[in-house]
C-alpha positions as CSV (number, residue, x, y, z in Angstrom):
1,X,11.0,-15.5,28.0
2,X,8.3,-17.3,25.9
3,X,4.6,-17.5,27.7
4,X,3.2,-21.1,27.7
5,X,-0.2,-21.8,26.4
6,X,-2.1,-21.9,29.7
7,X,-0.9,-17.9,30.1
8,X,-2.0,-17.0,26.7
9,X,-5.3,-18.3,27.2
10,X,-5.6,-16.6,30.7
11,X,-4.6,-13.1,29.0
12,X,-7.8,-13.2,27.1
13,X,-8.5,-12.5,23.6
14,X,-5.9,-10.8,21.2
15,X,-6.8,-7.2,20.5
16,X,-8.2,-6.5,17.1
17,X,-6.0,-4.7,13.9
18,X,-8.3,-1.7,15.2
19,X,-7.7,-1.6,18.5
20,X,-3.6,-2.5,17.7
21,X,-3.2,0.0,14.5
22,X,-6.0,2.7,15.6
23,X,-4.2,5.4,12.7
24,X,-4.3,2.7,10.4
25,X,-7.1,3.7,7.5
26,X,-8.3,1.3,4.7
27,X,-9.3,4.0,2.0
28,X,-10.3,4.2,-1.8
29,X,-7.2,6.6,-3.6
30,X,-7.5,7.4,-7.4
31,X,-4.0,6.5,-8.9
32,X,-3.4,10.1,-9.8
33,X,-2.6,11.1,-6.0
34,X,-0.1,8.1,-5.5
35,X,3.4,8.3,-6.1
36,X,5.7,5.3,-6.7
37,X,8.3,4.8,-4.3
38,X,12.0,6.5,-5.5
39,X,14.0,4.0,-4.0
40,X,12.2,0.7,-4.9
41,X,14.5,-2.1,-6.1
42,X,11.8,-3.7,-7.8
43,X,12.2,-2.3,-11.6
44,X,10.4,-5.2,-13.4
45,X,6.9,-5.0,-13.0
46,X,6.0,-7.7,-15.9
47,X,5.3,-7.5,-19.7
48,X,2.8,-5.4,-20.8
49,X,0.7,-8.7,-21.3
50,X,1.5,-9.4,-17.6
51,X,0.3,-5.9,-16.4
52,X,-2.8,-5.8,-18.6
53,X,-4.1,-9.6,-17.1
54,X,-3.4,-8.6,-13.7
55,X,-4.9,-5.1,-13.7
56,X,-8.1,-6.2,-15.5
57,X,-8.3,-8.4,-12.5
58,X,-8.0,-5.1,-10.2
59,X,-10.8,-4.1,-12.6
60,X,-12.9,-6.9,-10.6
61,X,-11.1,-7.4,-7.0
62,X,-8.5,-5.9,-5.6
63,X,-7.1,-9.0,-4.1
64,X,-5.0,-7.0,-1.3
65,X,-4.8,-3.5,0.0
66,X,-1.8,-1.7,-0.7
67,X,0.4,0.5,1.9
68,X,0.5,3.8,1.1
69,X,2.0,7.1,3.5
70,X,1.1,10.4,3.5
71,X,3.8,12.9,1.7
72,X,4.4,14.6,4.7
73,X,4.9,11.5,6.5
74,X,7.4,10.1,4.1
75,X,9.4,13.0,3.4
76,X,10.4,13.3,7.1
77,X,11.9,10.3,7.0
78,X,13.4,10.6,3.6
79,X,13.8,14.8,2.6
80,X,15.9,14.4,0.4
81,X,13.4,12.2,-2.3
82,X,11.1,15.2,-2.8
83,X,12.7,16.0,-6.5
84,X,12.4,12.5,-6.9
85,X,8.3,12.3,-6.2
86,X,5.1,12.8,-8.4
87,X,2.6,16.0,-7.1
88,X,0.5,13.5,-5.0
89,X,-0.7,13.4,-1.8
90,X,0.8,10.1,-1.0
91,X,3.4,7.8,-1.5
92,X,3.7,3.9,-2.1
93,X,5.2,2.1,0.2
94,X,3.7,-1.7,-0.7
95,X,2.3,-2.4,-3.7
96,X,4.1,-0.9,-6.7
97,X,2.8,-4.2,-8.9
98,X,-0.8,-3.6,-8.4
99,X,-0.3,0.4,-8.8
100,X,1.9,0.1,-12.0
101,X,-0.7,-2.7,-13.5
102,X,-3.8,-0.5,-12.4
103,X,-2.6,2.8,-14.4
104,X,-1.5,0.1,-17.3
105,X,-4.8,-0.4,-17.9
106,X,-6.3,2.8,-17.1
107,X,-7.9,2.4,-13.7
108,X,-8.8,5.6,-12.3
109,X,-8.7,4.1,-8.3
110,X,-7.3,1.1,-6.1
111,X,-10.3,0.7,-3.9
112,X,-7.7,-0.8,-0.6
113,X,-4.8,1.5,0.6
114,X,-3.8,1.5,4.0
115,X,-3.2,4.9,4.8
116,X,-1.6,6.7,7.7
């Protein structure tokens, strides 16, 4: 059943991300302990023109944070992609266009992941 207005307001304020997503880390990750997600359909991630102008903009501002899982965490949902992963320490789970256009141009780092 929907609430109606007048309940919302009597519930009080809405919790905050925090206080919702408490495991829920934004964190700096250098590229080099990411891996790109196996099963991605995405396999297009722009020309090389396209990566270059959007990854010298990472160079400035990373615009949004990217979702990224521990290994351990995404391997016991999904064993059977270990072969398919890079050594790192996590794994992309949102994201892959700002990843693939930051090691384009040689960034070392994303400065947003959400991490678990």
């Amino acid at each position: 059943m929907l609430r109606g207005a007048a309940e919302v307001l009597e519930a009080g304020p809405r919790p905050s991300r925090r206080e919702t997503c408490p495991s829920a880390n934004l964190v700096r990750l250098r590229l080099d302990e990411v891996s790109p997600t196996p099963p991605n359909p995405r396999c297009n991630f722009g020309t090389d023109e396209d990566k270059t102008r959007f990854g010298e903009e990472l160079r400035q501002a990373q615009p949004a944070a990217c979702v990224a899982v521990t290994r351990a965490a995404y391997l016991a949902l999904w064993p059977d992609h270990e072969g398919r992963l890079v050594d790192a320490g996590h794994v992309l789970v949102n994201g892959e266009r700002c990843f693939h256009s930051a090691v384009h141009v040689g960034l070392d780092a994303l400065s947003r992941f959400w991490t678990t």
